[in-house]
C-alpha positions as CSV (number, residue, x, y, z in Angstrom):
1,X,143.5,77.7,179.4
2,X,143.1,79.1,175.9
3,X,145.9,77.4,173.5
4,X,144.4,73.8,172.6
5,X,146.7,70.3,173.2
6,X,147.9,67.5,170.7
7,X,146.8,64.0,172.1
8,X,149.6,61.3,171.6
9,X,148.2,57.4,171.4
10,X,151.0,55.1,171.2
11,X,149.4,52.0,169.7
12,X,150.5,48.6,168.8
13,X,148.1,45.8,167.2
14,X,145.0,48.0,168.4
15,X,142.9,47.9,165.0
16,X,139.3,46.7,166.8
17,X,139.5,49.8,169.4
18,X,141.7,52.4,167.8
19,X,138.9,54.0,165.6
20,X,136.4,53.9,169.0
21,X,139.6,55.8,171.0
22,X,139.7,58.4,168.1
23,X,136.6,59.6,168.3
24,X,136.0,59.9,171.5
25,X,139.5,62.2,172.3
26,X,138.0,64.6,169.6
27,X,135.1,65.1,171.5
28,X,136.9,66.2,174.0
29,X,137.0,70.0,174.6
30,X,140.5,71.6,174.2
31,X,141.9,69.7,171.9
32,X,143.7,70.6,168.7
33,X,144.5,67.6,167.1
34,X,144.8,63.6,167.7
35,X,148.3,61.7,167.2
36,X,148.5,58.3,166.8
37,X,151.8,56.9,167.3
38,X,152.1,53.0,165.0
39,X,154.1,51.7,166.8
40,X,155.3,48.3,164.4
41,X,151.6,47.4,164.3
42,X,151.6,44.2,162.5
43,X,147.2,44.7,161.7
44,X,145.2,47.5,160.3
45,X,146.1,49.9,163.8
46,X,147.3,53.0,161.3
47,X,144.4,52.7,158.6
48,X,141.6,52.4,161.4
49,X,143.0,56.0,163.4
50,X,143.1,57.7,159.6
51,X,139.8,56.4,158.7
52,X,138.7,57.9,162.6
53,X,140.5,61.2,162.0
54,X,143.6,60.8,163.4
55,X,147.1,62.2,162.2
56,X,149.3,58.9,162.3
57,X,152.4,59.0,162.6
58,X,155.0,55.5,162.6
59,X,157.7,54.2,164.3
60,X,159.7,50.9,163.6
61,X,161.2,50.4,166.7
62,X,159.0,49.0,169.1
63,X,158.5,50.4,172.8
64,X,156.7,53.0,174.5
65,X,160.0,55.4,174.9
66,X,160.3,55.2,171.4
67,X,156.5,55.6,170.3
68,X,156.3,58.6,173.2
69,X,159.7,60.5,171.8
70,X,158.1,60.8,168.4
71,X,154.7,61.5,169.0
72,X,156.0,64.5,171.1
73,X,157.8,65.3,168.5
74,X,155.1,65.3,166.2
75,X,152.6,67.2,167.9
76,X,152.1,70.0,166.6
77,X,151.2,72.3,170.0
78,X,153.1,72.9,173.0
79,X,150.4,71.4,175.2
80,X,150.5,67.4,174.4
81,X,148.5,65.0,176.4
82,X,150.0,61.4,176.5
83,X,147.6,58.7,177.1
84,X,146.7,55.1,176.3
85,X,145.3,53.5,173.9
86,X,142.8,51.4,176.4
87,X,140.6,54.4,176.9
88,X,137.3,52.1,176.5
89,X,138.0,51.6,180.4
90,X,137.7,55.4,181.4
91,X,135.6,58.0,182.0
92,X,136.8,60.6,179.1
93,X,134.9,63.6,180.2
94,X,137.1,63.4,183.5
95,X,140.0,64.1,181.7
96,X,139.2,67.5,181.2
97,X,140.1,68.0,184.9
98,X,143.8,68.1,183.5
99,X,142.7,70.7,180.8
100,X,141.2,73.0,184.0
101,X,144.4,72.3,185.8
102,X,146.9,74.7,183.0
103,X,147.5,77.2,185.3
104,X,150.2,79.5,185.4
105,X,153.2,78.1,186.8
106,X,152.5,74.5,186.4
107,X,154.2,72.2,183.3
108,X,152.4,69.3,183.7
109,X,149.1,67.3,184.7
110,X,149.3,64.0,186.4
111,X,146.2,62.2,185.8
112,X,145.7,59.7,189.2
113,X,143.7,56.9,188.6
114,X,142.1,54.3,191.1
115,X,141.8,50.2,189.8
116,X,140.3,48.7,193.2
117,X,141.6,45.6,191.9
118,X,145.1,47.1,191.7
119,X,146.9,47.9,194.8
120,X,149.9,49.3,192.5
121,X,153.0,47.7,193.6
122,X,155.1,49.4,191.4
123,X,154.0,52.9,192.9
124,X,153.7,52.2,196.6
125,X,156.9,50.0,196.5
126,X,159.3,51.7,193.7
127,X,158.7,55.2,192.3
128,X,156.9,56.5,195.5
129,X,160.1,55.7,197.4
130,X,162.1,56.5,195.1
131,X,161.0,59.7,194.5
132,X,160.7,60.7,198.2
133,X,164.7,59.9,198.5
134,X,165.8,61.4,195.5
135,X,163.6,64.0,194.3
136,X,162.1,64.9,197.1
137,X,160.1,68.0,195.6
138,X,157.9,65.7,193.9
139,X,157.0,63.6,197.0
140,X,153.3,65.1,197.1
141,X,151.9,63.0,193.8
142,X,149.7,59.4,194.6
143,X,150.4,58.3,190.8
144,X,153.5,59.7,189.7
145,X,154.2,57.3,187.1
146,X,150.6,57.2,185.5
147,X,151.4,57.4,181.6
148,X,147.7,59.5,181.4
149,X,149.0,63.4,181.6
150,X,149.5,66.5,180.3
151,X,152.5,68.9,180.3
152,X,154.1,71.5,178.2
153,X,156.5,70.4,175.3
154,X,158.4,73.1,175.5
155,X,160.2,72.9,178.6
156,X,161.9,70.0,178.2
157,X,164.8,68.2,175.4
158,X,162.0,65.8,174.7
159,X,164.4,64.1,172.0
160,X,166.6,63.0,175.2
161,X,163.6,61.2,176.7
162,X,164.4,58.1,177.6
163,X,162.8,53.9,178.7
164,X,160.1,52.6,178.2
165,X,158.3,51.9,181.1
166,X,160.6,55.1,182.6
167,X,159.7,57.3,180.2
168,X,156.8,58.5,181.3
169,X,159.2,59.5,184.7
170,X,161.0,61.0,182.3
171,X,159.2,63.7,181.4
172,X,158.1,64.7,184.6
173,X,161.6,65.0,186.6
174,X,162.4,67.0,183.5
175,X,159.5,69.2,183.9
176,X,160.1,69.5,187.6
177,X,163.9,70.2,186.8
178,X,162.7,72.7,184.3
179,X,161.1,74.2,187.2
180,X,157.5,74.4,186.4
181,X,155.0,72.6,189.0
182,X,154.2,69.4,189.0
183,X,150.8,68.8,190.1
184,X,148.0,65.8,189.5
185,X,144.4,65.7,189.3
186,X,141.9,62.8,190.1
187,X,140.7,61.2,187.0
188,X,138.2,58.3,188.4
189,X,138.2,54.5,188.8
190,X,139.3,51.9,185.8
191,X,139.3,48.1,186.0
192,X,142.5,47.1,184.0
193,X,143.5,43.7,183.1
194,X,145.7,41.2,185.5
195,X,149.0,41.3,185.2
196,X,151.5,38.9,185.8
197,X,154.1,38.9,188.2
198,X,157.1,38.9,185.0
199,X,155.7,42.4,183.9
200,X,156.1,43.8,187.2
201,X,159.6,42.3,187.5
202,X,160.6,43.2,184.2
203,X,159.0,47.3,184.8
204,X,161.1,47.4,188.3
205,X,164.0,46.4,187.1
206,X,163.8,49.2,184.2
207,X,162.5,51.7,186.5
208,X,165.3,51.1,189.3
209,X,168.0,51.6,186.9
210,X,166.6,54.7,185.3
211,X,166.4,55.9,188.9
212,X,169.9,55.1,189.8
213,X,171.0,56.8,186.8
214,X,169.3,60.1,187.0
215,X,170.1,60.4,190.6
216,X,174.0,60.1,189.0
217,X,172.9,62.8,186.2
218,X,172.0,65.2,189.2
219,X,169.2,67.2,187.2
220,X,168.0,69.3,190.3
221,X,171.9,70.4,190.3
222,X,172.3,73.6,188.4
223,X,175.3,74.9,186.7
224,X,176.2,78.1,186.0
225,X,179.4,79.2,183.8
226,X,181.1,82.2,183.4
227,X,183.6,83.1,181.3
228,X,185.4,86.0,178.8
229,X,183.6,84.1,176.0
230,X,181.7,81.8,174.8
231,X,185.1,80.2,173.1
232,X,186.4,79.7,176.8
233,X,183.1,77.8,177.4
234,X,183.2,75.3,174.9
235,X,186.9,74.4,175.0
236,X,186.7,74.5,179.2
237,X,183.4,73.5,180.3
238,X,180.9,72.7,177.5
239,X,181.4,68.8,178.3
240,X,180.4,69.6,181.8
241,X,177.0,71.8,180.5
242,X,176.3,69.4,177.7
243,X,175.9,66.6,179.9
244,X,173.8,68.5,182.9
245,X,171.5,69.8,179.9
246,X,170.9,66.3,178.3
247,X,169.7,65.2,181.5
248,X,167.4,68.2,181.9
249,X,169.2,70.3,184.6
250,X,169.3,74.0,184.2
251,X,172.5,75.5,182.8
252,X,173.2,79.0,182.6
253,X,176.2,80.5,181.0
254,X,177.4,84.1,181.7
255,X,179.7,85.8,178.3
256,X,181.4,88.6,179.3
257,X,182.0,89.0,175.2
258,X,180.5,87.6,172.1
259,X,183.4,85.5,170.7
260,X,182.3,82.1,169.6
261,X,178.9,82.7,170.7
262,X,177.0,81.4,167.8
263,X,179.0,78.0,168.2
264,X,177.7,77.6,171.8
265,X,174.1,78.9,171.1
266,X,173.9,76.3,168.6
267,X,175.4,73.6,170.7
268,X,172.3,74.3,173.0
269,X,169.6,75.6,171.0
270,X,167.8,71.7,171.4
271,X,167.7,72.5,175.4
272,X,165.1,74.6,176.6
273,X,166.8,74.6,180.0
274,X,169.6,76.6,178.6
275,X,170.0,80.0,178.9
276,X,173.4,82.5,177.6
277,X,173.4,85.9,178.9
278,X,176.0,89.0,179.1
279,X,178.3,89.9,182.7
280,X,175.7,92.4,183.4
281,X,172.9,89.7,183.6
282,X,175.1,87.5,185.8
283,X,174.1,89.4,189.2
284,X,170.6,88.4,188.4
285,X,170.9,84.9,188.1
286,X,168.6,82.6,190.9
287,X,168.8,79.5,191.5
288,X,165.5,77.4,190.1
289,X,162.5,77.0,192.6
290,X,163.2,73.0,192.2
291,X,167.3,73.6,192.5
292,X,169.1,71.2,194.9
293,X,173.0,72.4,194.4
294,X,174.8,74.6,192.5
295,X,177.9,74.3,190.5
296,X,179.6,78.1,189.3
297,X,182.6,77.2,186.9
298,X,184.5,80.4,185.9
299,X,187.5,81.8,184.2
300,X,190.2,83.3,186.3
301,X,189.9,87.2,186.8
302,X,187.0,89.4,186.0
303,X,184.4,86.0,185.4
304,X,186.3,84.4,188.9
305,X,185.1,87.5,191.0
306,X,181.2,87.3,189.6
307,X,181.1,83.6,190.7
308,X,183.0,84.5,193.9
309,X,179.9,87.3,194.8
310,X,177.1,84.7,193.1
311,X,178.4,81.9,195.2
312,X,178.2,84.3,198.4
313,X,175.0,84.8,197.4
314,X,173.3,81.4,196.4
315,X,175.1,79.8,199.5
316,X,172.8,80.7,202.2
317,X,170.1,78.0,200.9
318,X,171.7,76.0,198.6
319,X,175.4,73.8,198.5
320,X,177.4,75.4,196.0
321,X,180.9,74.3,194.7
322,X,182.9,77.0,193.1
323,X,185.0,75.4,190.1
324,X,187.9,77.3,188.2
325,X,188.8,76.7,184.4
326,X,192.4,75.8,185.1
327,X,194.9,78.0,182.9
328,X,197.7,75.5,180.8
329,X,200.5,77.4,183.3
330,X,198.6,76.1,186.2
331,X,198.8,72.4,187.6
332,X,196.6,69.3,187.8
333,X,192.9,69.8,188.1
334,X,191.5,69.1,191.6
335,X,188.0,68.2,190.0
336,X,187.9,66.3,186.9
337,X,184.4,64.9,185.7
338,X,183.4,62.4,183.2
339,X,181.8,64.1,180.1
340,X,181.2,61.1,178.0
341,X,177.3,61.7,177.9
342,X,178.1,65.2,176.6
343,X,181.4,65.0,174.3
344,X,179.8,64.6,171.2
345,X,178.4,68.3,171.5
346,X,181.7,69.6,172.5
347,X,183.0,67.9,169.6
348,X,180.5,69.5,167.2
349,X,180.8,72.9,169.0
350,X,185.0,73.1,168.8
351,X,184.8,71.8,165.3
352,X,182.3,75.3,164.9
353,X,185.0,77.4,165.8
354,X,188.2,75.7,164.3
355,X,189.2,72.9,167.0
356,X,190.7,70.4,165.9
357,X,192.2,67.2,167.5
358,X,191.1,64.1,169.9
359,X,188.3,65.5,172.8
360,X,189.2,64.2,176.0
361,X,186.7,62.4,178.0
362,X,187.2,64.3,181.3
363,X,187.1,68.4,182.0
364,X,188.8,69.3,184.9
365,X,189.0,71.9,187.5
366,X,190.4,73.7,190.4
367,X,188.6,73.6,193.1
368,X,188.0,77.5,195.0
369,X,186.0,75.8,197.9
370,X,187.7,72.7,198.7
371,X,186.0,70.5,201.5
372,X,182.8,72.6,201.0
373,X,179.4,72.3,198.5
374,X,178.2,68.9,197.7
């Protein structure tokens, strides 16, 4: 570990402690800068972390997804460590066991805590459970929803974060989706204070339905397209991509020419887990060490044949569907899928290259392998 990290401290109504938390986090070793996040502070929160040395940054709308999307965003190194702003309770020198922990391969740093006056219902009944059912690759952490870690920015769409109390979920499936490692280190015993059984309701309840919905978002299934150019793309399956990529799956997209391809690099230059290479690259492309399924979605003829020999390929671990851009001579799609989280790209990207017209909320498909994939 060489490159220092940006702390983020969301902070509401925290003027008697913030200054306290300020100094000590630039004590710490490793660390580049301290961001404080005001989040609608209605006391002295902002003044106190300037006055300690912190960079303070605001944001009106209350709630921990919002304060956590734009304190990532305002850190100004790849490396950002999220924590709380009750740091009085812990044992700060510990947390440089996440610092130690930045080794190659892994994206982000779990700090597991122990209150022995917390049996953490919302981890051994909820997320834990969750997790093991639905993202089974990240089964191995005690504390995956502890809002003390440390990951790199730049794998992830952090302005698609999302919650509050899930946000912090968040950005670890979309590390693990990113297909770094996920790992967690031990980071010692705090006392915090009781809560009351509303909280808990009120944190399930978001948790659950963030949960439900990236299970529907599918971010361990990866999609790869292939296509003449990057024109074909957008007008065929860049609803499809754009919704897969705000989620924080992978996406891969395979140009056999460079027409349109500016419009469809800069309908997903914001997505880290993006990727547009040439034909010749296609033979080349693997699945992600985290991948669950794939999807290939290609253009009839030359691009049709590379998926054909990719899906051959890719099938002997993974369930893969093979998709087919249908052609306006051809019939009714066999596939169609709802784009709506992603049509507001499309729309940008076809307006890029001349499109005009109403986008329809659906892309649809032949399917080349009915009755198979998943």
């Amino acid at each position: 570990m060489s490159d220092p990290a940006s702390v983020i401290v969301p902070a509401r109504d925290e003027a008697a402690t913030i200054g306290d938390v300020v100094a000590r986090l630039q004590e710490m070793s490793g660390i580049g800068e301290v961001v404080v996040i005001d989040n609608a502070s209605g006391d002295a929160t902002a003044a106190r972390a300037a006055e300690a040395g912190a960079r303070v940054v605001s944001e009106a709308l209350r709630g921990m997804g919002q304060a956590v999307r734009t304190g990532v965003a305002a850190a100004r190194h790849e490396w950002v460590m999220k924590v709380d702003a009750d740091l009085d309770k812990f044992d700060l020198p510990l947390f440089a066991r996440m610092q130690a922990a930045r080794t190659p391969g892994v994206g982000l740093v779990k700090g597991a805590w122990n209150d022995p006056d917390d049996d953490m219902p919302m981890t051994r009944l909820l997320v834990r459970p969750a997790l093991a059912r639905m993202f089974p690759g990240l089964a191995h952490l005690t504390a995956p929803n502890s809002g003390i870690y440390l990951f790199d920015k730049s794998l992830i769409a952090h302005a698609e974060l999302v919650g509050d109390y899930a946000v912090d979920i968040d950005v670890m499936l979309r590390v693990h989706a990113a297909g770094a490692v996920v790992t967690e280190v031990d980071i010692g015993r705090i006392v915090h204070d009781a809560r009351d059984p509303q909280h808990y309701g009120g944190m399930a309840e978001q948790i659950f339905g963030f949960f439900l919905g990236r299970q529907a978002a599918d971010p361990m299934g990866e999609v790869v397209i292939l296509a003449r150019s990057a024109e074909v793309v957008i007008r065929g399956a860049l609803g499809v991509a754009a919704c897969k990529l705000r989620a924080g799956a992978r996406v891969t997209v395979a140009l056999e020419d460079g027409q349109g391809a500016q419009a469809l690099a800069d309908a997903v230059a914001g997505y880290p887990t993006a990727r547009i290479v040439d034909f010749p690259a296609a033979a080349g492309i693997r699945p992600g060490p985290h991948a669950a399924r794939m999807t290939l979605i290609a253009e009839a003829g030359a691009a049709m044949h590379h998926a054909e020999a990719l899906r051959t390929r890719m099938a002997v671990g993974l369930p893969v569907d093979l998709w087919q851009m249908p052609e306006q001579s051809q019939g009714g799609p066999d596939v169609t899928v709802d784009i709506s989280q992603g049509i507001e790209i499309k729309r940008a990207a076809l307006a890029r290259i001349g499109g005009t017209g109403p986008v329809a909320a659906r892309e649809g498909f032949l399917d080349r392998m009915p009755g198979a994939g998943a």
